[in-house]
Backbone of each chain as ProteinMPNN parsed JSONL, in Angstrom:
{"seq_chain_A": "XXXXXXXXXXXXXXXXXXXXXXXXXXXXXXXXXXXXXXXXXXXXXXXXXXXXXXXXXXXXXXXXXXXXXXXXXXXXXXXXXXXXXXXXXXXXXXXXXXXXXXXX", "coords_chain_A": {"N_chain_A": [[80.635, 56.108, 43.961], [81.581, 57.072, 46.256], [81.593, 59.826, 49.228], [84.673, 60.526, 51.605], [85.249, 60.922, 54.838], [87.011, 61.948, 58.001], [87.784, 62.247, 61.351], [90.968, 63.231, 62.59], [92.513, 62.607, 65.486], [95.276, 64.292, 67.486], [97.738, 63.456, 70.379], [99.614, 65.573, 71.08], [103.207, 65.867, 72.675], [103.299, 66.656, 76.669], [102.704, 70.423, 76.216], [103.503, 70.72, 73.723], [101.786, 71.389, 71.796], [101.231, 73.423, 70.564], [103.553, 73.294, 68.806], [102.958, 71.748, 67.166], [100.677, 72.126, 65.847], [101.092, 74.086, 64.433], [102.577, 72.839, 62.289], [100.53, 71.039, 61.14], [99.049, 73.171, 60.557], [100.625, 73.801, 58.52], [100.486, 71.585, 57.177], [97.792, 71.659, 56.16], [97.881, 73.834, 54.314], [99.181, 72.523, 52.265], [97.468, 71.017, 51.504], [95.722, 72.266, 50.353], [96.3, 72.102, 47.666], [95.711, 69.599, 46.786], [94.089, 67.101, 44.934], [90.882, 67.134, 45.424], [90.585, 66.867, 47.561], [88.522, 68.503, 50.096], [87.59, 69.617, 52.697], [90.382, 70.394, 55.226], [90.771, 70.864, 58.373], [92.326, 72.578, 60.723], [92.065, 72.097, 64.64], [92.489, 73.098, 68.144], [91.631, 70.734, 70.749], [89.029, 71.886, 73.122], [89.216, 71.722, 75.638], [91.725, 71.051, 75.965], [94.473, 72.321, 74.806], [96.928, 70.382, 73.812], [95.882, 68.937, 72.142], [94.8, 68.176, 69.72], [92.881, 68.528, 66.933], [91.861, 66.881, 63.401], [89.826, 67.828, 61.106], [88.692, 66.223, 58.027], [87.54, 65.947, 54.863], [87.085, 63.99, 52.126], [86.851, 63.835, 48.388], [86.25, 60.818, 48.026], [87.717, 58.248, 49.086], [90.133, 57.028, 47.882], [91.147, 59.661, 46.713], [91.999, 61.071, 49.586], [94.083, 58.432, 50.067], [95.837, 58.711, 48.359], [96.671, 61.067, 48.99], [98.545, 60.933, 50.867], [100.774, 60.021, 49.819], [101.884, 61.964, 48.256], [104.429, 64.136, 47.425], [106.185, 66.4, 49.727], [104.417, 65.078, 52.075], [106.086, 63.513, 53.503], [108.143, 64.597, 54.611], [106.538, 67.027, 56.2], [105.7, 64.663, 58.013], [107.821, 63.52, 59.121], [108.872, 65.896, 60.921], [106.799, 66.41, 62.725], [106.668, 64.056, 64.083], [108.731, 63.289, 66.147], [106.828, 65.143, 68.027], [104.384, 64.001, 68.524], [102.28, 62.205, 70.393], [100.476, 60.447, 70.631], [97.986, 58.924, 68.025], [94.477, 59.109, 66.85], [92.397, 58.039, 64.767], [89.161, 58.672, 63.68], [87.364, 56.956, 61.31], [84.628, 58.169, 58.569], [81.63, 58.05, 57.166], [80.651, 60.185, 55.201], [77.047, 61.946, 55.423], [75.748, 64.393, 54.286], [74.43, 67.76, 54.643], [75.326, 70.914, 55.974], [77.583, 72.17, 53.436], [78.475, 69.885, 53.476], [78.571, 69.448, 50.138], [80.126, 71.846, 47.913], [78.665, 74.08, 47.04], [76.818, 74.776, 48.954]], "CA_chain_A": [[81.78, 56.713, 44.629], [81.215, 58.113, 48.354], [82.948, 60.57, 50.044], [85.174, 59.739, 52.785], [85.715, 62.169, 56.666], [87.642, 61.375, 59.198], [88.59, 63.093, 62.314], [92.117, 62.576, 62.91], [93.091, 63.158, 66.862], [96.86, 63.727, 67.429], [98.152, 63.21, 71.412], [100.991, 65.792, 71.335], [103.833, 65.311, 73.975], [102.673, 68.058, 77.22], [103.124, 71.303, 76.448], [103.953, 70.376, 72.331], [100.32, 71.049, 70.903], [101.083, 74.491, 69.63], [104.275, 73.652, 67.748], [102.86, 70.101, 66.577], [99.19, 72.595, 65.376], [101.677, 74.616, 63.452], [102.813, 72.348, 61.66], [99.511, 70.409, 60.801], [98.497, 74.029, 59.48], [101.383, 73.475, 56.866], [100.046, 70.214, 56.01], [96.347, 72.109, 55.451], [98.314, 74.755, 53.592], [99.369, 72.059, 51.194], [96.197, 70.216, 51.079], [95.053, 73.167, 49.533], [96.303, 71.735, 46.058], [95.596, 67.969, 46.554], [93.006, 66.694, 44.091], [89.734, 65.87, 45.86], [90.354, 67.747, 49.438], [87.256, 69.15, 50.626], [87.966, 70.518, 54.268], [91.212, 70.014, 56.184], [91.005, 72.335, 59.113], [92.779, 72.1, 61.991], [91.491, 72.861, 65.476], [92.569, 72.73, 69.091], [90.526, 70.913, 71.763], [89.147, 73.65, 74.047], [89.856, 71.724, 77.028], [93.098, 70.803, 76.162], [95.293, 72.624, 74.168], [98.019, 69.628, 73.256], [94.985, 68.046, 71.937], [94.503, 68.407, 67.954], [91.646, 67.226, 65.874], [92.064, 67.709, 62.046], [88.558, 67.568, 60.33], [88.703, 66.005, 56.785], [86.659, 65.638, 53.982], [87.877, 64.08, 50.649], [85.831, 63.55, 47.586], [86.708, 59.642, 48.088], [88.772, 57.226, 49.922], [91.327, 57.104, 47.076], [91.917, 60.738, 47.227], [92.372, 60.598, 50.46], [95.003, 57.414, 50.204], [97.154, 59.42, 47.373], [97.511, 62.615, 49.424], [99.796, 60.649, 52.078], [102.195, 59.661, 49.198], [102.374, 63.423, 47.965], [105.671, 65.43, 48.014], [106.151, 66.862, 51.106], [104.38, 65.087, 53.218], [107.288, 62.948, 54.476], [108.912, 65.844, 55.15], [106.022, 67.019, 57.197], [105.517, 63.726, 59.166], [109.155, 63.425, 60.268], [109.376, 67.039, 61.712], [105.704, 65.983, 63.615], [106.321, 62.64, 64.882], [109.001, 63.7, 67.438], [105.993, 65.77, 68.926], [103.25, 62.908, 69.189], [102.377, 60.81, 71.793], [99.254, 59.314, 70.073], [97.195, 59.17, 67.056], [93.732, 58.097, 66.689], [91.31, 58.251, 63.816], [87.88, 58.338, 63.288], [86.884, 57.202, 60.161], [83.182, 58.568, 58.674], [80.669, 58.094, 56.265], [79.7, 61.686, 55.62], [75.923, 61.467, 54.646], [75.224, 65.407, 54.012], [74.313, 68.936, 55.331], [75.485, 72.209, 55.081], [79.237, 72.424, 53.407], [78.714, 68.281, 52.328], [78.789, 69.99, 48.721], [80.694, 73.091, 48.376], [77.376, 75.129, 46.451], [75.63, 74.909, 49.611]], "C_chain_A": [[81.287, 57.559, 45.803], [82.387, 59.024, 48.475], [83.429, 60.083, 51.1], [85.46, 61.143, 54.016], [85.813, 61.168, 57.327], [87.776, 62.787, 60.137], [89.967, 62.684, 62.972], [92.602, 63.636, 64.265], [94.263, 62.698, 67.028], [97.08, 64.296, 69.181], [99.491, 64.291, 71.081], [101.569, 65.599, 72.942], [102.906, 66.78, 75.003], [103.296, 68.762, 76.779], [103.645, 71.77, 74.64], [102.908, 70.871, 71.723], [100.612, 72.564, 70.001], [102.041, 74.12, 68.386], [103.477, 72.322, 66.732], [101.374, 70.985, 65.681], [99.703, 73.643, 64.636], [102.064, 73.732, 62.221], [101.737, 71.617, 60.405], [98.888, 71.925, 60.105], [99.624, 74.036, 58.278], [100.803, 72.295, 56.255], [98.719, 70.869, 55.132], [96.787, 73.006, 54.435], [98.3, 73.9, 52.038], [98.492, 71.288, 50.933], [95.366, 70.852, 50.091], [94.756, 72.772, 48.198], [95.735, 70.546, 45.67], [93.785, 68.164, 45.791], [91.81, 65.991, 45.085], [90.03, 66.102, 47.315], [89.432, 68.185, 49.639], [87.494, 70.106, 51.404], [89.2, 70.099, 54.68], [91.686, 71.289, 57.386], [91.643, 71.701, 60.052], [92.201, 72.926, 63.187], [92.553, 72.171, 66.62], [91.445, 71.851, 70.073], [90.148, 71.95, 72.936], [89.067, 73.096, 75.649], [91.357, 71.204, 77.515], [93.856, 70.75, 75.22], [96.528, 71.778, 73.477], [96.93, 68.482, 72.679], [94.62, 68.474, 70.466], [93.781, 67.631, 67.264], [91.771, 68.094, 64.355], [90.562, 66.614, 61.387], [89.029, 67.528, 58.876], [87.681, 65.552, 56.087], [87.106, 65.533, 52.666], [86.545, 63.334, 49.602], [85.813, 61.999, 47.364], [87.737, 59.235, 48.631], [90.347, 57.346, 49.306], [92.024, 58.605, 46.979], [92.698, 60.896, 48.56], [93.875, 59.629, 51.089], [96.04, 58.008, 49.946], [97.769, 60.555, 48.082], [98.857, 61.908, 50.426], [101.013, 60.263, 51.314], [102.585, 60.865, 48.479], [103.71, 63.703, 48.264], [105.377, 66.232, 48.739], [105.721, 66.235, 52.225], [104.753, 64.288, 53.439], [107.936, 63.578, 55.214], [108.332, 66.456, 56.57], [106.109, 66.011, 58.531], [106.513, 63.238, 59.867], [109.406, 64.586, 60.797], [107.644, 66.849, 63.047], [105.93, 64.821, 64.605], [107.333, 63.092, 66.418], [107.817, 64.023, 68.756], [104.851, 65.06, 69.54], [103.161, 62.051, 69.574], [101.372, 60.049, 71.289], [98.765, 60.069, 68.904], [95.834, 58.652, 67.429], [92.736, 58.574, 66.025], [90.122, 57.489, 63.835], [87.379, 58.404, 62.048], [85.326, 57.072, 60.003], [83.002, 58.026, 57.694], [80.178, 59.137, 55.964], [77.959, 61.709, 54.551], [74.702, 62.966, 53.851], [75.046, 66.19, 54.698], [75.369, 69.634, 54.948], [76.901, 72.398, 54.911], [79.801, 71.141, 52.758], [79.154, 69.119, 50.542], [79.396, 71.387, 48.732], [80.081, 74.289, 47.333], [76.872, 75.245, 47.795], [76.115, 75.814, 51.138]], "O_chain_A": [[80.661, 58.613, 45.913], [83.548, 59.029, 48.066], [82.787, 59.21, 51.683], [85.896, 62.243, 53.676], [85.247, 60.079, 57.418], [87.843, 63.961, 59.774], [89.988, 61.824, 63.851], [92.914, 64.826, 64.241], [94.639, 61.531, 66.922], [96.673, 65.433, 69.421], [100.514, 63.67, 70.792], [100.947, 65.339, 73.972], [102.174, 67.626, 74.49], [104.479, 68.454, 76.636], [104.06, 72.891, 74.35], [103.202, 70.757, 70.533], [100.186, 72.696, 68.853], [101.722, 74.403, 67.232], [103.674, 72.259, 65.519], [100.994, 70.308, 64.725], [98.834, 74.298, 64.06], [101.726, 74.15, 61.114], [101.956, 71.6, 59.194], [98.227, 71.777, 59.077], [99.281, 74.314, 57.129], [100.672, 72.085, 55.049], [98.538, 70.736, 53.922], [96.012, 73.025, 53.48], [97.738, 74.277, 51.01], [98.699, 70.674, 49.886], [94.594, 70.348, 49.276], [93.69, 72.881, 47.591], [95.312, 70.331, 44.534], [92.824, 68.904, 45.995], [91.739, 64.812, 45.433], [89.573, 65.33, 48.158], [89.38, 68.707, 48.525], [87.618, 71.28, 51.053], [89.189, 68.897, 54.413], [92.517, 72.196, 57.336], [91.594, 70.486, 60.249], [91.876, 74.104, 63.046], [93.251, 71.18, 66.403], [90.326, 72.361, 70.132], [90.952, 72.679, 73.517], [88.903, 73.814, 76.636], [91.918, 71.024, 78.596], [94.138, 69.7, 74.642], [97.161, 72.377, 72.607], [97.164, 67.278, 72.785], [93.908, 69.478, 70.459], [93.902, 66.434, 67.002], [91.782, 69.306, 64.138], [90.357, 65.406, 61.272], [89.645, 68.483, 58.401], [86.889, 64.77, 56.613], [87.471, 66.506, 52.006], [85.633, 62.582, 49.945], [85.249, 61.76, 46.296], [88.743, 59.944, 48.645], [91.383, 57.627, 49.909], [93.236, 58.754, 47.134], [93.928, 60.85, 48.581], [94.54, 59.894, 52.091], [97.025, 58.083, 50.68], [98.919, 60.975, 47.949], [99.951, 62.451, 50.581], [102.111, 60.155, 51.86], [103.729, 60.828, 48.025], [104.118, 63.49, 49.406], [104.35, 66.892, 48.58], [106.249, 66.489, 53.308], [103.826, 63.578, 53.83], [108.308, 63.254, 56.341], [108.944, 66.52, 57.636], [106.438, 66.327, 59.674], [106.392, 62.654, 60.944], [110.483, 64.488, 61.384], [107.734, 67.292, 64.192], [105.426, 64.729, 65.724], [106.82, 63.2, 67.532], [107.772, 63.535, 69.885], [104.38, 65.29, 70.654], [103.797, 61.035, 69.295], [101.422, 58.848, 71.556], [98.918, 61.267, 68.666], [95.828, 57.772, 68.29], [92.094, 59.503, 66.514], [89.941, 56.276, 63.942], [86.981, 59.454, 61.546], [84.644, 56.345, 60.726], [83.927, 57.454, 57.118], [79.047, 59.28, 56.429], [77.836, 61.532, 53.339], [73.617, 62.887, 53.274], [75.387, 65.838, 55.828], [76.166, 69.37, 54.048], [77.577, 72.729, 55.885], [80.777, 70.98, 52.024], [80.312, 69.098, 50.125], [79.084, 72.09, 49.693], [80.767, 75.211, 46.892], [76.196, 76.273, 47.759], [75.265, 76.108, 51.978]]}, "seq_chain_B": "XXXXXXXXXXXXXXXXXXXXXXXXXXXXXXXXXXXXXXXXXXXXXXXXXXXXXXXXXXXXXXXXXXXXXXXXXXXXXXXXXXXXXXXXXXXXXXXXXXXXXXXX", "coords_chain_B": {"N_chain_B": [[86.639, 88.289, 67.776], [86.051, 85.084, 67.777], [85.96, 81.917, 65.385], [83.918, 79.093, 66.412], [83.787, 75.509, 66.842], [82.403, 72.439, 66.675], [82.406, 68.671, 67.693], [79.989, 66.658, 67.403], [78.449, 63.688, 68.993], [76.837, 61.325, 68.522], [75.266, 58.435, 70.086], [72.823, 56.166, 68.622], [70.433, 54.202, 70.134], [70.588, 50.706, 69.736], [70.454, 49.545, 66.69], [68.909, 52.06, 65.634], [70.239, 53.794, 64.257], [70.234, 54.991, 62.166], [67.442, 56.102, 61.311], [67.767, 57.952, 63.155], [70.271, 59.329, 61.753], [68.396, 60.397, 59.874], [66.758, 62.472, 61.49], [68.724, 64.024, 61.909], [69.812, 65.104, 59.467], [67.901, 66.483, 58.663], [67.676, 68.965, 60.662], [70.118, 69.759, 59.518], [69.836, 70.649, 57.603], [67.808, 72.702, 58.186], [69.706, 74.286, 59.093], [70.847, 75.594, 57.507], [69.719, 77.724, 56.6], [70.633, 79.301, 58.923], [72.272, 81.704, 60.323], [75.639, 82.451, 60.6], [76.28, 79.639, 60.768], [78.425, 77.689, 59.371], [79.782, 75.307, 58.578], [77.675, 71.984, 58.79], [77.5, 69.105, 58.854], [76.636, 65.344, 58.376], [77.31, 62.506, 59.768], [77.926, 59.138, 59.294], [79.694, 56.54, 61.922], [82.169, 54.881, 60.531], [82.592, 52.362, 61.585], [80.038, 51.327, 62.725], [76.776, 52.157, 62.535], [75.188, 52.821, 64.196], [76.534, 55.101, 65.758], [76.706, 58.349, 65.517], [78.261, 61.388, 63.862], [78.41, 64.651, 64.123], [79.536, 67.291, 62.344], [80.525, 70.502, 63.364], [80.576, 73.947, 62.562], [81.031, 77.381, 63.152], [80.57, 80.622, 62.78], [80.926, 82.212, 65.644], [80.691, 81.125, 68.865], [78.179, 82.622, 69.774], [76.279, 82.488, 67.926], [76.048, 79.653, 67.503], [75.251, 78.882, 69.797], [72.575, 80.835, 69.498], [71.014, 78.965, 67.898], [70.736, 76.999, 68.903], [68.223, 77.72, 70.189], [66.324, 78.364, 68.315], [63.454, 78.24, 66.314], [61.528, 75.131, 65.947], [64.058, 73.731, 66.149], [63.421, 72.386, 68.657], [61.154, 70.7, 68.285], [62.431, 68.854, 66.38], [64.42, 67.823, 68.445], [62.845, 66.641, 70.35], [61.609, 64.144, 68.466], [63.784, 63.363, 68.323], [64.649, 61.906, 70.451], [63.809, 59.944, 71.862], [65.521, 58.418, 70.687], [67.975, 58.394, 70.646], [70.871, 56.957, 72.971], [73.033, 57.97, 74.02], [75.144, 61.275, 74.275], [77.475, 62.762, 73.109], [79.609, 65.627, 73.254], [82.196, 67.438, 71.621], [84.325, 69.496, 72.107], [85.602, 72.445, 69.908], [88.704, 74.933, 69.041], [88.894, 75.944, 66.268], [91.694, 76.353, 64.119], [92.324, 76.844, 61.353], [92.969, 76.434, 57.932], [92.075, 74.733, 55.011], [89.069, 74.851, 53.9], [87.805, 76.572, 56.016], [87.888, 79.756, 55.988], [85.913, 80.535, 53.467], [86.4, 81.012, 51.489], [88.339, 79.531, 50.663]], "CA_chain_B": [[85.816, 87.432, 67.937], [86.397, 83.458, 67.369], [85.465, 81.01, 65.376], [83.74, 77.684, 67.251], [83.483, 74.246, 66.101], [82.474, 71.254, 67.382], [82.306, 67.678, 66.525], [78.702, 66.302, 68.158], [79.23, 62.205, 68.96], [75.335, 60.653, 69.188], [75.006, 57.003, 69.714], [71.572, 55.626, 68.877], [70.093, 53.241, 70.25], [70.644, 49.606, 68.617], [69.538, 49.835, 64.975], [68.454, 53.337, 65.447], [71.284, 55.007, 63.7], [69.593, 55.668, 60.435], [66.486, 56.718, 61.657], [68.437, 59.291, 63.791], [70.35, 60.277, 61.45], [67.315, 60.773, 59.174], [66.112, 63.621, 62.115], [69.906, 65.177, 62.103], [69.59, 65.726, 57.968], [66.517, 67.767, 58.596], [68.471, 69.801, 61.521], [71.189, 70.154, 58.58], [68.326, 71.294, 55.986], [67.792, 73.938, 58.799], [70.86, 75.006, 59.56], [71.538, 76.138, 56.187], [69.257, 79.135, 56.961], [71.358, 79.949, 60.509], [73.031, 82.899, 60.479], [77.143, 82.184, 61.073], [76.783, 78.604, 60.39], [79.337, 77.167, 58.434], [79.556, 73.712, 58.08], [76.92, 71.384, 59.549], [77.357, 68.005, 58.219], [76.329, 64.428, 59.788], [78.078, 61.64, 59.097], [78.418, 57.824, 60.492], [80.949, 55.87, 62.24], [82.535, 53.848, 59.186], [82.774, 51.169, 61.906], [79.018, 51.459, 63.637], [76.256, 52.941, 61.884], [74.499, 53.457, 65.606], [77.01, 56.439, 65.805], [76.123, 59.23, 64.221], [78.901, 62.221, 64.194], [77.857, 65.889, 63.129], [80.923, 68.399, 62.233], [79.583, 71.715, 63.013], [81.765, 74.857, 61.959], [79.746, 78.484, 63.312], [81.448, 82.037, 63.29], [81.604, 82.325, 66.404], [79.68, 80.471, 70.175], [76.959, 82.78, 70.354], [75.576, 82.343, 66.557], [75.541, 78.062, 67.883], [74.086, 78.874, 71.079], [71.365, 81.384, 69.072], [70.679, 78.317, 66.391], [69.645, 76.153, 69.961], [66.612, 78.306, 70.405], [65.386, 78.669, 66.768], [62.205, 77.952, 66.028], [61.894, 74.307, 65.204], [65.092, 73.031, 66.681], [62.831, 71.838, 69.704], [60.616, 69.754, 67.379], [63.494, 68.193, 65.927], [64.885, 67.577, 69.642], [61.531, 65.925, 70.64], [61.511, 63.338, 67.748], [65.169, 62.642, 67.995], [64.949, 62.551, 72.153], [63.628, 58.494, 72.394], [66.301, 57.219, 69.549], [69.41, 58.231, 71.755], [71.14, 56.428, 73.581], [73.781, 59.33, 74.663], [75.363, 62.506, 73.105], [79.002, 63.142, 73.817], [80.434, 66.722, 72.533], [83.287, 67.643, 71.716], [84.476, 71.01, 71.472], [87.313, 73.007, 69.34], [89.105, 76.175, 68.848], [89.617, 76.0, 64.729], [92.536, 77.29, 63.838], [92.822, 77.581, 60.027], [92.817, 75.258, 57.22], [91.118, 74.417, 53.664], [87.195, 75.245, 54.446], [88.182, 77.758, 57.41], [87.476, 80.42, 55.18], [84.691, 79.838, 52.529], [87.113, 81.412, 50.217], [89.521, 78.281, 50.141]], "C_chain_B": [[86.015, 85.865, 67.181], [85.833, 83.047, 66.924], [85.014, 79.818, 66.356], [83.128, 76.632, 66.333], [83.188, 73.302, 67.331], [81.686, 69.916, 66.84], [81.097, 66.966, 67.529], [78.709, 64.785, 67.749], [77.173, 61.874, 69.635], [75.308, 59.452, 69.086], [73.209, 56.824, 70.424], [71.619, 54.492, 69.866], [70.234, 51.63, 69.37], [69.876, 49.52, 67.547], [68.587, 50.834, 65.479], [68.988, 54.205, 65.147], [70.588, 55.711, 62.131], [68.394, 56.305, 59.994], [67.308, 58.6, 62.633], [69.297, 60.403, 62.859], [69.481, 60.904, 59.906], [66.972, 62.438, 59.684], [67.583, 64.591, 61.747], [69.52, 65.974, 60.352], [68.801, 66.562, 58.16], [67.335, 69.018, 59.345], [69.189, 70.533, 60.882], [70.843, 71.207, 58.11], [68.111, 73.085, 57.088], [68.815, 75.193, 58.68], [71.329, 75.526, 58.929], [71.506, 77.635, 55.997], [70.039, 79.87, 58.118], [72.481, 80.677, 60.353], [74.275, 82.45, 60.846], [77.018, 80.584, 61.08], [77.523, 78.118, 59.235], [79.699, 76.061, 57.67], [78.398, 72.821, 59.495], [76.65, 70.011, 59.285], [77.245, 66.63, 59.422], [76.981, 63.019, 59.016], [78.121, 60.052, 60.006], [79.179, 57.562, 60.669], [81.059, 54.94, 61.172], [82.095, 52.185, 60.222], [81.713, 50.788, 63.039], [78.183, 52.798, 62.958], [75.422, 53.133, 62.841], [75.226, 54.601, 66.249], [76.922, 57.21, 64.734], [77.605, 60.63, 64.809], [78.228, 63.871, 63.142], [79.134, 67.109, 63.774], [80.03, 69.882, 62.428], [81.018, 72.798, 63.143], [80.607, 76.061, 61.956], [81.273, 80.154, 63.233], [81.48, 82.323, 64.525], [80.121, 81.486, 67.78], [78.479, 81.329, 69.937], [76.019, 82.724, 68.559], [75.375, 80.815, 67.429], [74.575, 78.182, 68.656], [72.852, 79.563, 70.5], [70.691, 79.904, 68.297], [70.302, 77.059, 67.644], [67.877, 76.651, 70.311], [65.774, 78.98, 69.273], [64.564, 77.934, 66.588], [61.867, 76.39, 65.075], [62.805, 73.305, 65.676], [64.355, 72.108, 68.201], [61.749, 70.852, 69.424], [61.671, 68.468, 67.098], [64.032, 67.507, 67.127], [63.921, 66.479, 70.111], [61.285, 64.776, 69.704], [62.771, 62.679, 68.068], [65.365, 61.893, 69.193], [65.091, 60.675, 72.249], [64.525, 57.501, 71.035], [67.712, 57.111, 69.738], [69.616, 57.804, 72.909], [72.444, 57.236, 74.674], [74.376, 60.003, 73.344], [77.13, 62.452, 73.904], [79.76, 64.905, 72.787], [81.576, 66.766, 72.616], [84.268, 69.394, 71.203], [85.686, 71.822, 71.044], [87.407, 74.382, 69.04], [89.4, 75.852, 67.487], [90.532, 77.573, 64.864], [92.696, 77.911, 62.356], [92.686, 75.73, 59.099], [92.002, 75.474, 55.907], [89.442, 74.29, 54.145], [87.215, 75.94, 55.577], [87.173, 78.533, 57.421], [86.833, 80.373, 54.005], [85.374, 80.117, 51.394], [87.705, 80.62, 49.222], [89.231, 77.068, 49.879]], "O_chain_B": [[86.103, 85.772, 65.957], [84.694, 83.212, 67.361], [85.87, 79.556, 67.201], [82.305, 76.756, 65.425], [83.567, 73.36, 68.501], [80.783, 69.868, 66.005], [81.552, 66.74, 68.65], [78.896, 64.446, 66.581], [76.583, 62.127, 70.685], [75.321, 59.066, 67.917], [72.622, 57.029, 71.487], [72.64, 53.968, 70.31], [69.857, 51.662, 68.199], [68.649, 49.424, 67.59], [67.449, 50.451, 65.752], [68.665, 55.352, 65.456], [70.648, 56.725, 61.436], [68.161, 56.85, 58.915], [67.202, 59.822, 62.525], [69.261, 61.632, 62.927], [69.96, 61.693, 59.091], [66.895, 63.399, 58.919], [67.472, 65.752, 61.355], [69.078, 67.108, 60.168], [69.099, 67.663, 57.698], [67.626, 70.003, 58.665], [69.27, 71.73, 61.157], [71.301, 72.35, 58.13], [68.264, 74.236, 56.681], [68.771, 76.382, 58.364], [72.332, 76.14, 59.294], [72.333, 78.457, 55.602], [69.995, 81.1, 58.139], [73.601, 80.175, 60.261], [74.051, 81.736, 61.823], [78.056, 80.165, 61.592], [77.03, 78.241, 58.114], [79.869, 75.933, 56.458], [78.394, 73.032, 60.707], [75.488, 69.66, 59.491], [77.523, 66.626, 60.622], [77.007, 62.759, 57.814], [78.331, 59.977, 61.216], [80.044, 57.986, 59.903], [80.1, 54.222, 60.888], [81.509, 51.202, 59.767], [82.05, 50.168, 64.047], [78.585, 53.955, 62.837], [74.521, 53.84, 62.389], [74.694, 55.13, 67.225], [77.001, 56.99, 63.526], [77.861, 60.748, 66.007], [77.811, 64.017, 61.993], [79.469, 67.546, 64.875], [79.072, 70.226, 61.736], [82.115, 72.541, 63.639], [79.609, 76.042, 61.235], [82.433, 80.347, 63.6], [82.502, 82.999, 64.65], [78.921, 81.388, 67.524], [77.485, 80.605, 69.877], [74.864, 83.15, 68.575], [74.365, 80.852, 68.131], [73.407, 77.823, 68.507], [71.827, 79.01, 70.899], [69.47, 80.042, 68.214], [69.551, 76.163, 67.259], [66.825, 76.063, 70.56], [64.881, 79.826, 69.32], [64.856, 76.742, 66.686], [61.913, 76.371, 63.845], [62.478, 72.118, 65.657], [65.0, 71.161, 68.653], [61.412, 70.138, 70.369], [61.597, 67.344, 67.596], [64.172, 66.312, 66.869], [64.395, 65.348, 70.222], [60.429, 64.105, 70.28], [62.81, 61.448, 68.079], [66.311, 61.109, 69.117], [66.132, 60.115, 72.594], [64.279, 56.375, 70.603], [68.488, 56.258, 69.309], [68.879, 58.054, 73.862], [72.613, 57.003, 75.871], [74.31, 59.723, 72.147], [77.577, 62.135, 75.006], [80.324, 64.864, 71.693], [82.171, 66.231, 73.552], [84.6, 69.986, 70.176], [86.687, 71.871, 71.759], [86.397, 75.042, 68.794], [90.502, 75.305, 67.473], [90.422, 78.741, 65.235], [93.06, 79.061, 62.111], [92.461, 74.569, 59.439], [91.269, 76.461, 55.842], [88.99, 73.359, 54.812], [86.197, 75.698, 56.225], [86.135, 78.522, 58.083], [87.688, 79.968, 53.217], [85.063, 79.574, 50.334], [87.774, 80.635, 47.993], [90.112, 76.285, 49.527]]}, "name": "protein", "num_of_chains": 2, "seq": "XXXXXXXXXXXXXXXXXXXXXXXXXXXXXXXXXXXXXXXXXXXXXXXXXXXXXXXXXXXXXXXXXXXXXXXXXXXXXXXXXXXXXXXXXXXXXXXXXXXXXXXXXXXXXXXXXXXXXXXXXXXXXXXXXXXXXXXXXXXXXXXXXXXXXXXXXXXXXXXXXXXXXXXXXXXXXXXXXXXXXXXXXXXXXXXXXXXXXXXXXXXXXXXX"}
């Protein structure tokens, strides 16, 4: 069983990135509970604020899969989608270093 | 004073991703010791194991920028130097999230 990271980059519309990076901190809020979350942070890009990358790390793929059929986050992803103009994920292999395990 | 993150994009050379990221693991192994580092993990492209991605997560720019001129890191640089093919950064304002705070 591997772990699975992605970086998921979201295109908000111009001028959208704050309310659309509010929101995505409710999703991390509720990631909190999901079985097998690791990291879900959210950041801005720092040269362009309507630019959102959400760093993930789940203890497997299948975690990962299950969180998108969770309660709530439908809820979430129809008050988001209005706001985004693109998606685009990078999916990882994460192979270790400091924070891979959460002793270290 | 801010957190800084950033997601570091290295493509080896053809079949030199696993050797490369052989040198990043060590970098990791370092970084564990570096004062305000947070997360430092290295990870491949699921879909190209000649990209190598490394999540880095510091308390704030000048802890990263100190952890460029640590003792060592220029070794590491010098081995890694003839197995890249380019580096692309990418740099973020974290806002919040599950692994933010080491607490959560």
């Amino acid at each position: 069983m591997s772990k699975f990271a992605m970086y998921g980059k979201f295109t908000a519309h111009p001028g959208k990135g704050d309310e659309l990076a509010k929101i995505l901190l409710e999703a991390a809020e509720q990631s909190k509970d999901f079985d097998g979350c690791e990291l879900y942070i959210i950041n801005t890009a720092e040269e362009d604020p309507d630019t959102i990358w959400v760093t993930e790390l789940w203890r497997d793929v299948e975690s990962h899969d299950a969180s998108l059929r969770q309660e709530g986050a439908g809820e979430l992803i129809r008050r988001a989608r209005p706001l985004i103009a693109g998606v685009q994920p990078i999916k990882l292999r994460p192979l270790g270093g400091k924070g891979f395990d959460r002793s270290n």
